[in-house]
TORZATOR-305835 format. One record per residue (C-alpha): residue in three letters; chain; x, y, z. Coordinates in nm, 4 decimals. Example, Ala and Ser with C-alpha at 12.3 -4.5 7.8 and 13.67 -1.06 7.14 Angstrom:
R     r   c         px         py         pz
R   ALA   A     1.2300    -0.4500     0.7800
R   SER   A     1.3670    -0.1060     0.7140
***
This chain:
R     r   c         px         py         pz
R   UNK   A    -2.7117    -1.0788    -4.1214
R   UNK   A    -2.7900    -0.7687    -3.9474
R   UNK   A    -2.8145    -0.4007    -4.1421
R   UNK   A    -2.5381    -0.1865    -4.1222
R   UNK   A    -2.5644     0.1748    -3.9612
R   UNK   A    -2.4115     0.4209    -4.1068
R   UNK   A    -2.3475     0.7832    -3.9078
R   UNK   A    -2.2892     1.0401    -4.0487
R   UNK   A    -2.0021     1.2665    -3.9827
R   UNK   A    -2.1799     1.5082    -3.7642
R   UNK   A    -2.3303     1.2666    -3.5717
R   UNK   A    -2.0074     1.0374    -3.5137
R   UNK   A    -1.8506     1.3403    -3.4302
R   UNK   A    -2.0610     1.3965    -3.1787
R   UNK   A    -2.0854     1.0741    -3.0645
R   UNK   A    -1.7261     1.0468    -2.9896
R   UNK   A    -1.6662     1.3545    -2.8087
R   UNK   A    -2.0146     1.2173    -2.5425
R   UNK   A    -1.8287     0.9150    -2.4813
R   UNK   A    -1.5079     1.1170    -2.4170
R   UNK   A    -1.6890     1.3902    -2.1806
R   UNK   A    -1.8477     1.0349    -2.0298
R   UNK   A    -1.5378     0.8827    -1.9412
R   UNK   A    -1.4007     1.2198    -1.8321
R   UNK   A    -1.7442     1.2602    -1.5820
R   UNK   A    -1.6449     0.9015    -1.4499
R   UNK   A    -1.3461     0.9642    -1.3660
R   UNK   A    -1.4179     1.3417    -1.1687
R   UNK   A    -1.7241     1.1238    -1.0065
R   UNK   A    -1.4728     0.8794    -0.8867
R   UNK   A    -1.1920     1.1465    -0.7476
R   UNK   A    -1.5333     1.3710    -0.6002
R   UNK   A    -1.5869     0.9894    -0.3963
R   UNK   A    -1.2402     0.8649    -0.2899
R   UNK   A    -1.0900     1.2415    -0.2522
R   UNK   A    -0.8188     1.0582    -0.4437
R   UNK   A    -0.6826     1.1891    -0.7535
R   UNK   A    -0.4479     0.9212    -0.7998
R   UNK   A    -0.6106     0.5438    -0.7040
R   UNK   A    -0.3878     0.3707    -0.8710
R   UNK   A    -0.0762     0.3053    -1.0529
R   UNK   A    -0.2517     0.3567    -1.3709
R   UNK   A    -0.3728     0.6797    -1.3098
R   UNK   A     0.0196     0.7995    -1.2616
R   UNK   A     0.2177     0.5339    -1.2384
R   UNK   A     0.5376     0.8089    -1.1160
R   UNK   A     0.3497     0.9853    -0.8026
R   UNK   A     0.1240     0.6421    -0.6923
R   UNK   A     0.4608     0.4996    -0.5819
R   UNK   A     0.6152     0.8237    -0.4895
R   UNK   A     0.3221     0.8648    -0.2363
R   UNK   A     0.3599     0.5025    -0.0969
R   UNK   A     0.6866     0.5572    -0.0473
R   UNK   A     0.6920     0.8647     0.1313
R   UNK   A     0.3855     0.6938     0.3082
R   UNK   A     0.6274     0.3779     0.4424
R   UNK   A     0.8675     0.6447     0.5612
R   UNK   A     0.6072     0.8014     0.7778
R   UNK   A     0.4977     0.4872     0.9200
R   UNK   A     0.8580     0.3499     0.9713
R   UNK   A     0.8749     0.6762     1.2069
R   UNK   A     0.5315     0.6432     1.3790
R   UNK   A     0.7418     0.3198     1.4980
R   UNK   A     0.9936     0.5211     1.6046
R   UNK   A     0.8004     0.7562     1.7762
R   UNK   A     0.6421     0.5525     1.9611
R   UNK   A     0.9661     0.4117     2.1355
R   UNK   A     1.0999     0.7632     2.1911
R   UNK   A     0.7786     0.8592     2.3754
R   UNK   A     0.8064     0.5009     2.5873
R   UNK   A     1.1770     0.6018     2.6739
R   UNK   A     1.0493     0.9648     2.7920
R   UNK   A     0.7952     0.7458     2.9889
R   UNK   A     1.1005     0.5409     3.1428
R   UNK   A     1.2930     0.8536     3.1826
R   UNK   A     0.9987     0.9980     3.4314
R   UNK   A     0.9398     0.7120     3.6271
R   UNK   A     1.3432     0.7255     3.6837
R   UNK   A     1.2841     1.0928     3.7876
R   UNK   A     0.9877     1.0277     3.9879
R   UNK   A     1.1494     0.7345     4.1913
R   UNK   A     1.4432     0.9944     4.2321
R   UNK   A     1.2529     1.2489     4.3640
R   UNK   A     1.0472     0.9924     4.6417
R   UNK   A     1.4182     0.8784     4.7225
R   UNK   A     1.5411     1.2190     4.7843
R   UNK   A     1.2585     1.2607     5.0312
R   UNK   A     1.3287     0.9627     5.1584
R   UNK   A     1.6868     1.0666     5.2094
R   UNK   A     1.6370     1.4257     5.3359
R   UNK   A     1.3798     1.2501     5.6429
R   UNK   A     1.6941     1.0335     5.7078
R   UNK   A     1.9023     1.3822     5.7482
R   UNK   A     1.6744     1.4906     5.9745
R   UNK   A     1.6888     1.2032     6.2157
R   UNK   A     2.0557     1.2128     6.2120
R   UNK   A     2.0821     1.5821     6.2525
R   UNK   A     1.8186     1.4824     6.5580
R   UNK   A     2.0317     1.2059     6.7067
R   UNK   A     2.3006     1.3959     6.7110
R   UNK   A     2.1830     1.7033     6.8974
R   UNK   A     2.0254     1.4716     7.1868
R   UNK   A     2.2332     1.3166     7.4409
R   UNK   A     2.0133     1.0145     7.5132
R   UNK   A     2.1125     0.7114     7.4164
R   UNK   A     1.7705     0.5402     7.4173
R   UNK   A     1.6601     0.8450     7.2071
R   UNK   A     1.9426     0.7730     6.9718
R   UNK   A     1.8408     0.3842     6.9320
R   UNK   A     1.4590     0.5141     6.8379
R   UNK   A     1.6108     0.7483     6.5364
R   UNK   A     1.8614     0.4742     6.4553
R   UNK   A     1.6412     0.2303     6.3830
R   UNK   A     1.3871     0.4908     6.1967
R   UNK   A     1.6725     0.5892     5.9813
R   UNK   A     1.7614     0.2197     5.9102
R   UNK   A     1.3766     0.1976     5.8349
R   UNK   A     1.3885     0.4251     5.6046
R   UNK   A     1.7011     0.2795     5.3719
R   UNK   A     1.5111     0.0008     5.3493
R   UNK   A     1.1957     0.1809     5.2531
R   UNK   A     1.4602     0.3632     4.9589
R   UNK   A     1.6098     0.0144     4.8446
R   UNK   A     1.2593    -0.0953     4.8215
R   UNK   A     1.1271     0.2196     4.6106
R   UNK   A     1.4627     0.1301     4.3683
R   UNK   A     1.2828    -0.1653     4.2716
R   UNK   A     0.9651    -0.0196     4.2072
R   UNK   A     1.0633     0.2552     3.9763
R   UNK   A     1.0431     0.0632     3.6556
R   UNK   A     0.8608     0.1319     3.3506
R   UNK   A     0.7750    -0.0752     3.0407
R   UNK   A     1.0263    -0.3781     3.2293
R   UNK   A     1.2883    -0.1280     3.2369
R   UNK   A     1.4533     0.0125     3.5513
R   UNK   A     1.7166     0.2559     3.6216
R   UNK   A     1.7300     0.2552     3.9094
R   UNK   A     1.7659    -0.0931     4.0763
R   UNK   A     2.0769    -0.2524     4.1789
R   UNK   A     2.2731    -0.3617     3.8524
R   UNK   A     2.0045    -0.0660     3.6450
R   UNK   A     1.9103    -0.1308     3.3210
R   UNK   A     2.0616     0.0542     3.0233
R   UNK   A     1.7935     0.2432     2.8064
R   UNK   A     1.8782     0.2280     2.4112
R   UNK   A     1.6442     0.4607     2.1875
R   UNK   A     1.6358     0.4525     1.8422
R   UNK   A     1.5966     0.7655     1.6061
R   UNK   A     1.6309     0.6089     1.2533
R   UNK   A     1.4699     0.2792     1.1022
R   UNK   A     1.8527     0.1703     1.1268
R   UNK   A     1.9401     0.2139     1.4131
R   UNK   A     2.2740     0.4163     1.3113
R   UNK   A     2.1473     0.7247     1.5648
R   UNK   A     2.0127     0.6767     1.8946
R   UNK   A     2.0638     0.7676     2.2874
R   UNK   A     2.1696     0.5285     2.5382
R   UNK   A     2.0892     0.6321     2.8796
R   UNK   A     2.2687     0.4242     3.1463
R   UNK   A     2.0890     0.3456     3.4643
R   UNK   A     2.2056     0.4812     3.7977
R   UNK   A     2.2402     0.2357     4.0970
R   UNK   A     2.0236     0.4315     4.3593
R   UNK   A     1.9879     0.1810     4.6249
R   UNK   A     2.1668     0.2829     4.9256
R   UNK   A     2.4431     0.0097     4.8956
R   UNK   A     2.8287     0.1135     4.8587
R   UNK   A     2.7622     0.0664     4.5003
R   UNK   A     2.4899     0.3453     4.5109
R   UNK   A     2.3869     0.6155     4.7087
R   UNK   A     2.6419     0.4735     4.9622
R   UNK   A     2.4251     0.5371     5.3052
R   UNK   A     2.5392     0.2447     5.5685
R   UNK   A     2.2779     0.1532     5.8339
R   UNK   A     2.3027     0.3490     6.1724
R   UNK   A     2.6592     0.2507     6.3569
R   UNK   A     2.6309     0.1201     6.6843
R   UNK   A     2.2759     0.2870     6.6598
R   UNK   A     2.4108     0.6097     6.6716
R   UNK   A     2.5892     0.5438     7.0043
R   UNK   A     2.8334     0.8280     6.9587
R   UNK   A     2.8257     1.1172     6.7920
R   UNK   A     3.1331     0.9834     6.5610
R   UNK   A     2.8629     0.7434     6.4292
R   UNK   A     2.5857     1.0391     6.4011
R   UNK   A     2.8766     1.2244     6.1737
R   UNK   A     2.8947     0.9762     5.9392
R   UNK   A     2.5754     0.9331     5.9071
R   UNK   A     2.5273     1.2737     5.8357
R   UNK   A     2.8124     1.2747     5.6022
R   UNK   A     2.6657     1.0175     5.3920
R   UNK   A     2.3004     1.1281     5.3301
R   UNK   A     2.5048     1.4518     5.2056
R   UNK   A     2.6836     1.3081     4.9899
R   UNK   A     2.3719     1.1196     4.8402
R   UNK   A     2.1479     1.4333     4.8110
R   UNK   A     2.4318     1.5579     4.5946
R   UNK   A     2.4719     1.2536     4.3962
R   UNK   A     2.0456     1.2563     4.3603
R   UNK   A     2.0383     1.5912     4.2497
R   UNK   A     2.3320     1.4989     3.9905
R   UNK   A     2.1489     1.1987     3.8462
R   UNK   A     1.8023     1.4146     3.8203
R   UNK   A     1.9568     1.6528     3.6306
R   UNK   A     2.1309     1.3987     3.4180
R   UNK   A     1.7704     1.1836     3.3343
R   UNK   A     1.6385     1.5474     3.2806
R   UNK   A     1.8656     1.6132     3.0396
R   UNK   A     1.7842     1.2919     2.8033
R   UNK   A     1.4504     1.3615     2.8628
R   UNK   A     1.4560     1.7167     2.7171
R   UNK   A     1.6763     1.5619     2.4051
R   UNK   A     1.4316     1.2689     2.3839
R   UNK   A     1.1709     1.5090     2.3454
R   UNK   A     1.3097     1.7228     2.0980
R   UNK   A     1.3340     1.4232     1.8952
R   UNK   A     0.9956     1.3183     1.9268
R   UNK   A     0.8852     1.6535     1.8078
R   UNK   A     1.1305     1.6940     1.5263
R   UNK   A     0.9803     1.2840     1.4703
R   UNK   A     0.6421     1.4149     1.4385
R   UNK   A     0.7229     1.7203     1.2595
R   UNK   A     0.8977     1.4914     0.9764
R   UNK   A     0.5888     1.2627     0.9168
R   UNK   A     0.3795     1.4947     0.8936
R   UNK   A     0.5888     1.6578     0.6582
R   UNK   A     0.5619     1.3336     0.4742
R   UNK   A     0.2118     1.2301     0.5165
R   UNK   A     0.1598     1.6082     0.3425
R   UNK   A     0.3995     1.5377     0.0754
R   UNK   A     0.2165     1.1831    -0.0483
R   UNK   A    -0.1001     1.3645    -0.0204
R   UNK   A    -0.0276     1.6257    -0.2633
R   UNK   A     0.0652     1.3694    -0.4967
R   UNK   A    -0.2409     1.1756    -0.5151
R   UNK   A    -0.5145     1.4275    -0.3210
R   UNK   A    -0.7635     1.5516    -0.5788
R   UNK   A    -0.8737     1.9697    -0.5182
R   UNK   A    -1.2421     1.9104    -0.4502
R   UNK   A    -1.3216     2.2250    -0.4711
R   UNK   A    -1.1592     2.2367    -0.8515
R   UNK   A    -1.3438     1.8414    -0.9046
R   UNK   A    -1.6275     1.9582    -0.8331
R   UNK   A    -1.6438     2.2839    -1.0958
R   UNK   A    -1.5010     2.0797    -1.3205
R   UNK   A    -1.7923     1.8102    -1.2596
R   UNK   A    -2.0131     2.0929    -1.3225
R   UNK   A    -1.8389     2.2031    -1.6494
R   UNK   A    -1.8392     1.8540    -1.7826
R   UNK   A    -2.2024     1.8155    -1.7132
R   UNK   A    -2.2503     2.1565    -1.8846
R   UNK   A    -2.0446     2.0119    -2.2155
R   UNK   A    -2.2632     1.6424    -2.1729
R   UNK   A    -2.5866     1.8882    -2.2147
R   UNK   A    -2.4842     2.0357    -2.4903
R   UNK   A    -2.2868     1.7449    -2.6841
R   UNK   A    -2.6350     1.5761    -2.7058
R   UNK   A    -2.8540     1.8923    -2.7628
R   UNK   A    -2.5822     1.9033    -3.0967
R   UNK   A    -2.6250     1.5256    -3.1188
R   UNK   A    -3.0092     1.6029    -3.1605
R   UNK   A    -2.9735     1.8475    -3.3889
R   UNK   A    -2.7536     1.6513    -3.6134
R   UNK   A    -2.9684     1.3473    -3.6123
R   UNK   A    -3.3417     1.5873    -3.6984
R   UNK   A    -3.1067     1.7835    -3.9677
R   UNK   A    -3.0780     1.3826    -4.1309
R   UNK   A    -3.4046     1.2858    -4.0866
R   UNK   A    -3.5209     1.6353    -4.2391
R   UNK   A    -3.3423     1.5330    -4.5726
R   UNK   A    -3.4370     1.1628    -4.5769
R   UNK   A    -3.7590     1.3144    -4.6069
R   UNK   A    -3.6718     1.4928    -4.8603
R   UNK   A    -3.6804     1.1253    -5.0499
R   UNK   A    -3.9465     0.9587    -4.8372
***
């Protein structure tokens, strides 16, 4: 059977309070390494799940950030297909406004058929303008839905705009009679004015979602970062305060065992007293 040690008072005492300023070092080591002052639901229980929460919420709108910047994305390849169209559209004025102040017929037929050259070149650009497998453009467009909330209870639905040149869309007919009167030229004319209008319309229209899209985005950013902040002050450790407080501890460690020494030579001084 082994000898039993007995401390004395002092020297438990002292004991005691090294093992607490240990554990105490440990744990500043620990928050100095992981930058964390909460690890785990033992450390505090209340802000751990506080901070994962909050941490969800601001990857739940990452998600939703992401969409809103791939609907901006749609948004300005719609604009950019516009704009190509209403180049498109203002070349076909020109021939029209060309065929219509010559008198030759033959030169008439050459503009007609470079202004029916063009629609097609327009219908073809429609179906080109998509983004993501979205279009807004094409015959029958896609609808754009964007979601702001993980619910889907507010979003923006941006309906697409037939801008082909069919009666459904921009409404431009293929050169009458290849412009063989200037009844035919007039209509013509009448038509790709009509369509600039309607182009201009639209752009301003996509422009508009696009400026509200990206107000969300940025009010979407703003709020997780706003949350990404608020979970880190809950479980963040102050290095700056860890690491004086390492140094403090380390300062109390010295001395707890230069008064553990001292304790133990003041009991060996009176066991010799008997020795």
């Amino acid at each position: 059977m082994a000898d039993k040690v007995n401390l004395s008072a002092a020297v438990r005492t002292n004991l005691l309070t090294l093992q607490k300023t240990d554990r105490v070092i440990t744990q500043t080591q620990d928050r100095l390494a992981t930058g964390l002052k909460v690890n785990s639901a033992q450390d505090d229980a209340s802000a751990f799940f506080s901070s994962r929460a909050l941490t969800f919420r601001a990857d739940d709108l990452n998600s939703i950030k992401e969409n809103i910047d791939l609907g901006i994305s749609t948004i300005t390849s719609a604009l950019n297909g516009i704009d190509a169209i209403t180049e498109l559209v203002e070349q076909a004025k020109g021939l029209a406004n060309n065929a219509k102040a010559t008198g030759s017929l033959t030169e008439r037929s050459t503009l007609a058929k470079q202004f029916n050259d063009i629609l097609s070149q327009i219908d073809d650009l429609t179906k080109d303008s998509s983004f993501n497998g979205t279009n807004l453009l094409k015959t029958t467009p896609d609808n754009l839905i964007v979601d702001f909330n993980e619910n889907g209870s507010s979003k923006l639905t941006i309906t697409g705009l037939d801008m082909t040149t069919a009666a459904a869309g921009l409404n431009i007919a293929n050169a009458a009679n290849n412009f063989g009167s200037t009844a035919n030229v007039n209509v013509a004319i009448t038509a790709v004015n009509a369509a600039l209008v309607e182009l201009r319309a639209n752009a301003s229209t996509l422009g508009s979602n696009s400026s509200v899209l990206t107000a969300r985005l940025n009010f979407t950013e703003d709020l997780s970062n706003t949350l990404l902040e608020g979970a880190g002050k809950l479980t963040l450790a102050d290095l700056n305060q860890e690491s004086a407080n390492l140094l403090s501890l380390q300062t109390r460690q010295q001395l707890g065992l230069n008064s553990l020494a001292l304790a133990s030579q003041s009991e060996r001084a009176v066991l010799a007293l008997f020795g």
